[in-house]
N, C-alpha and C positions, 0 to 999 in steps of 0.2 A: 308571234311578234313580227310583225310588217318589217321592212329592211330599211325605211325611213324611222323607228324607231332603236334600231342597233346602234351602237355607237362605233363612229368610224376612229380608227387609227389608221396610223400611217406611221411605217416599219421601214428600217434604212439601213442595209448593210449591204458588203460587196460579196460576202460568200451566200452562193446560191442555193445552196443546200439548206442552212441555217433559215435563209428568208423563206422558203417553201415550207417549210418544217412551223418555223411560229405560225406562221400565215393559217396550215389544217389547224394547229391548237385553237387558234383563237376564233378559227373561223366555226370549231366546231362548239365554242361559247358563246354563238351568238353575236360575235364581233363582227362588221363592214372591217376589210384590212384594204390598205393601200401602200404599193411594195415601189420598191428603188432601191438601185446598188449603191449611189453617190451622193455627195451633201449637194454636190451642184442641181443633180435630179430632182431631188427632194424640194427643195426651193423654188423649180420650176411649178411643181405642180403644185404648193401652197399659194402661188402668185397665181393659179389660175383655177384654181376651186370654188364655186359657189358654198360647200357647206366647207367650214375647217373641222380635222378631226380633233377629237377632244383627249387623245393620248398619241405623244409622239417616240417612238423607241427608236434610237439609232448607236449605230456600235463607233467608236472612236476613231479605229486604225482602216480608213477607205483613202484609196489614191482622190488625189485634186483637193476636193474641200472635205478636212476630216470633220471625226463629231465634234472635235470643240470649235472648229469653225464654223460651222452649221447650227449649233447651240449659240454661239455669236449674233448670226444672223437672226434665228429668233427671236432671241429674249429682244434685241433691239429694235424689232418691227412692234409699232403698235397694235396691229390687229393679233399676232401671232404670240406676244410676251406671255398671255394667262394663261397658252396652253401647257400641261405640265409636260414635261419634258426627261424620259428616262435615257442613262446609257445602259446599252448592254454591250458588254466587252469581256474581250478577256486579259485587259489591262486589270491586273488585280495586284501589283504592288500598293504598298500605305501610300506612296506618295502619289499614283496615280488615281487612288478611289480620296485621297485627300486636294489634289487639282481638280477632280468633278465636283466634288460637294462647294470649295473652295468657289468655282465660275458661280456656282447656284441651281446645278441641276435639280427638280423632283427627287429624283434618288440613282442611284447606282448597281450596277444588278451584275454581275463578275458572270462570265463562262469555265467550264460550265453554269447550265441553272436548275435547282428545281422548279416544274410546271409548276404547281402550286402556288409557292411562293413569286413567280412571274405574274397568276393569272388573281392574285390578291392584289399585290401591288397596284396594277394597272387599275382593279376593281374599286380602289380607296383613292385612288386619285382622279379615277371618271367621277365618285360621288361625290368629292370635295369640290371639283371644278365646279357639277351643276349646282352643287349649295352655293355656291359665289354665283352664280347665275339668279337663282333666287332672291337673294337678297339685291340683288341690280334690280330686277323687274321692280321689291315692292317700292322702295328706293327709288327708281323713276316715274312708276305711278303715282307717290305721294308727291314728290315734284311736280311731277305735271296736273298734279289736282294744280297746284298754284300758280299754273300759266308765266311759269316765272321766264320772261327774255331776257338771257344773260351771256353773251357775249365776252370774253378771256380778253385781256390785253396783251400786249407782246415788248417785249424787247424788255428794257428796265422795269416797264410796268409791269410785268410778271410779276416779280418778288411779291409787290402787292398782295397779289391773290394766295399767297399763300401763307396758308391759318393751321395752324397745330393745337389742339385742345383736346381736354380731360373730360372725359364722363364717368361718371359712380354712380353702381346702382343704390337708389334707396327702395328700402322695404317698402316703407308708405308711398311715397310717391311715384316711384317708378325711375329713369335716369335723368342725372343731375346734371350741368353744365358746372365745373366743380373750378378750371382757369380754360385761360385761353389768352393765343397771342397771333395776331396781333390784336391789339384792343379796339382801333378803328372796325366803322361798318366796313367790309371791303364785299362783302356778301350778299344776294336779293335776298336772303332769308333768315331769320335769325340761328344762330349756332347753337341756341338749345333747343330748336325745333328738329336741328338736321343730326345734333347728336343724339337728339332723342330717337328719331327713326331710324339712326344707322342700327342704334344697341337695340330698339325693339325686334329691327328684323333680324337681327341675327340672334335672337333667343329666340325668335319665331323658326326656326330653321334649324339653330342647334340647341334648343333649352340650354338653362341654366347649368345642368349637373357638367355639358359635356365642352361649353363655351369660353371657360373661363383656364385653358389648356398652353398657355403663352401660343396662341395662335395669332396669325398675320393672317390676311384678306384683302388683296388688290380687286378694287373695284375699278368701275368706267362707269360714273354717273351723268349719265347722257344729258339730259336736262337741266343742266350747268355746266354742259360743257367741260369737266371736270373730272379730273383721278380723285380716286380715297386710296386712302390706306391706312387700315385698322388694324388694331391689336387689341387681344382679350388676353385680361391675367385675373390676377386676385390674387390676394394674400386673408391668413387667419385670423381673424376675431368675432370674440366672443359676441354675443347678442344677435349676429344676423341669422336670417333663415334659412341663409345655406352654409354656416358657421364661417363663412371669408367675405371679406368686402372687395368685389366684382367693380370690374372698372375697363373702360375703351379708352385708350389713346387714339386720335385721330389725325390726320394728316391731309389736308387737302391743298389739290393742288393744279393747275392748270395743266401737266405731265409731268408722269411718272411711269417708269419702264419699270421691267420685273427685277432686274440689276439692281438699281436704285433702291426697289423694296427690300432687298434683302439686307443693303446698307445701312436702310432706315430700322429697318428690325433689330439689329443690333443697337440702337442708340436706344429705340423704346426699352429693351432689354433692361438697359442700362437705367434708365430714369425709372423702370417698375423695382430695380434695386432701392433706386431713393424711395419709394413709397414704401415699399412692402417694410420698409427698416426706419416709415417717421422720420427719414430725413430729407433737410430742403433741399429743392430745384429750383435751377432758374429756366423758367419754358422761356424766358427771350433769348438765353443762350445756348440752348437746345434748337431752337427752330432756325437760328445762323447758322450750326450745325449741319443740318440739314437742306440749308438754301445751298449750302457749299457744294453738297453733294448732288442737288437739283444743277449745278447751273456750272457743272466743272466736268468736261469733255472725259467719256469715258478710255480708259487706259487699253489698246487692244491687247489681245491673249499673244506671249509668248509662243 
């Protein structure tokens, strides 16, 4: 394997021992590592990387900028939010592995650890990351088959541009634009073309059996200029071919940070409760919902 093919991390703590020590693990799996004691360090050298690493491990308790401030600063840089983002600490009371999960880290990893279960972790969230890489490329390629020039608006016109709809797969046909709001064009493309391609590529990517797992997926759909943010569920009945009717909630939006998705993932939560039980929604007061939380100044970390 060439060293442009490894995948690089970048490893953040202040005991010295500990960073040398992950550093031979991982280096002797085949991992590119990138090492620093401090959040402040760390930050310097994401600001000046030409590749970003595709897994970031840092421990919580460092002088100057700890990991939740540094976690901070991620999630709320657009280029840096998709990457996933482990603590490894030896903060291990409830309340403290319930304030990482709580910010929205990838996951939480207590000191001690075992290798294994370290060197899985990271392994399931390098291959989640490039699957959302995946599905951007086909997703921008079929975009730009349609030469589409679309330009965001700004300030009030935002709200505009941001559309929330329903896709369901059907057997015969394939996915369905099933609601959607707001009902105006606001779009260069129609929204059962684009829900159609979200949900093909991501069963291009994770079939059917394995997609339908209450999964979320923050996209950057370059060619509109545009975030997605998608969720696969499904609920049980009888007559389909994979015994549940399979469905995407969609989200689009001119920005959206990894913060934000995780706020949003709890409301789709919420409204796959009204499907999967047959009861109504209303997607225009779900997507208010949701504008609330697009367009209301994030709360900094205690």
């Amino acid at each position: 394997m060439s060293s442009s093919e490894k995948s690089l991390i970048l490893l953040v703590d202040d005991n010295q021992d500990i960073l040398y020590n992950i550093k031979l693990l991982l280096e002797a799996k085949e991992y590119r590592v990138l090492t620093t004691i401090s959040g402040k360090q760390a930050i310097d050298i994401l600001s000046n990387l030409d590749e970003l690493p595709e897994v970031i491990i840092s421990d919580i308790m460092m002088p100057g900028i700890d990991g939740y401030d540094f976690f901070e600063h991620v999630s709320h840089n657009t280029q840096w939010g998709h990457i996933p983002f482990l603590f490894l600490t030896a903060k291990s009371t409830p309340e403290d592995i319930r304030l990482g999960k709580m910010l929205g880290v990838d996951d939480y990893i207590t000191k001690p650890f075992d290798e294994e279960d370290l060197l899985a972790t990271i392994s399931g969230k390098i291959l989640r990351n490039k699957d959302a890489k995946k599905i951007n490329k086909k997703i921008n390629e079929f975009l730009d088959s349609l030469k589409i020039d679309f330009t965001p608006s700004i300030s009030k016109e935002e709200k505009k541009l941001v559309c929330l709809f329903l896709v369901e797969w059907d057997d015969k046909i394939g996915p369905v634009l099933k609601d959607y709001y707001p009902k105006e064009k606001n779009f260069p493309i129609a929204l059962k073309d684009l829900g159609s391609q979200l949900f093909q590529a991501a069963t291009s990517i994770y079939g059917h059996d394995n997609i339908t797992k209450g999964q979320g997926i923050l996209l950057n759909i370059e060619n509109i200029k545009n975030k997605g943010y998608l969720f696969f569920n499904s609920y049980p009945k009888e007559g389909e071919r994979y015994g549940e009717k399979q469905y995407m909630l969609c989200l689009i939006a001119p920005e959206i940070n990894y913060l934000e998705s995780l706020r949003i993932k709890k409301i789709f939560k919420e409204i796959s409760e009204n499907l999967k039980n047959n009861l109504d929604w209303n997607i225009e007061t779900y997507r208010e919902t949701i504008l609330e939380i697009l367009t209301t100044p994030q709360i900094s970390n205690p």
